[in-house]
Phi, psi and omega in degrees: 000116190274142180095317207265114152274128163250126163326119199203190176202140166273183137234102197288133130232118164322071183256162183282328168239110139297351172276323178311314199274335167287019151309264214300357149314283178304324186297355183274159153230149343309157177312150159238099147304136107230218186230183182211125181216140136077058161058007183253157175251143175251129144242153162244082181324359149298306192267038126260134175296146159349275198313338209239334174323316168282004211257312206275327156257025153276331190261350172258349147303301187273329166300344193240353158265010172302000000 
């Protein structure tokens, strides 16, 4: 909906390269989108379903122990 702000929360997290690290993001499977504003990477956990939670910290274990 253009225009339509939805209520939401980020996760911030604070790396030493954001771009290495959201390489190794996009490189999990399934893929982790996120964004990077103000030297931090945001994901936003609205536009994950239930069912993919254990999915998304599972690949964000392994993309951030690298």
């Amino acid at each position: 909906l253009p225009g339509e702000s939805f209520k939401t929360f980020l996760l911030s997290l604070e790396v030493k390269s954001t771009d290495k690290t959201l390489k190794r993001l996009r490189e999990q499977n399934p893929p982790i989108i996120a964004r990077t504003e103000n030297d931090r990477i945001l994901l936003d956990p609205r536009t994950v379903l239930p069912e993919q939670e254990g999915a998304l910290l599972v690949g964000l274990k392994n993309a951030l122990k690298k």
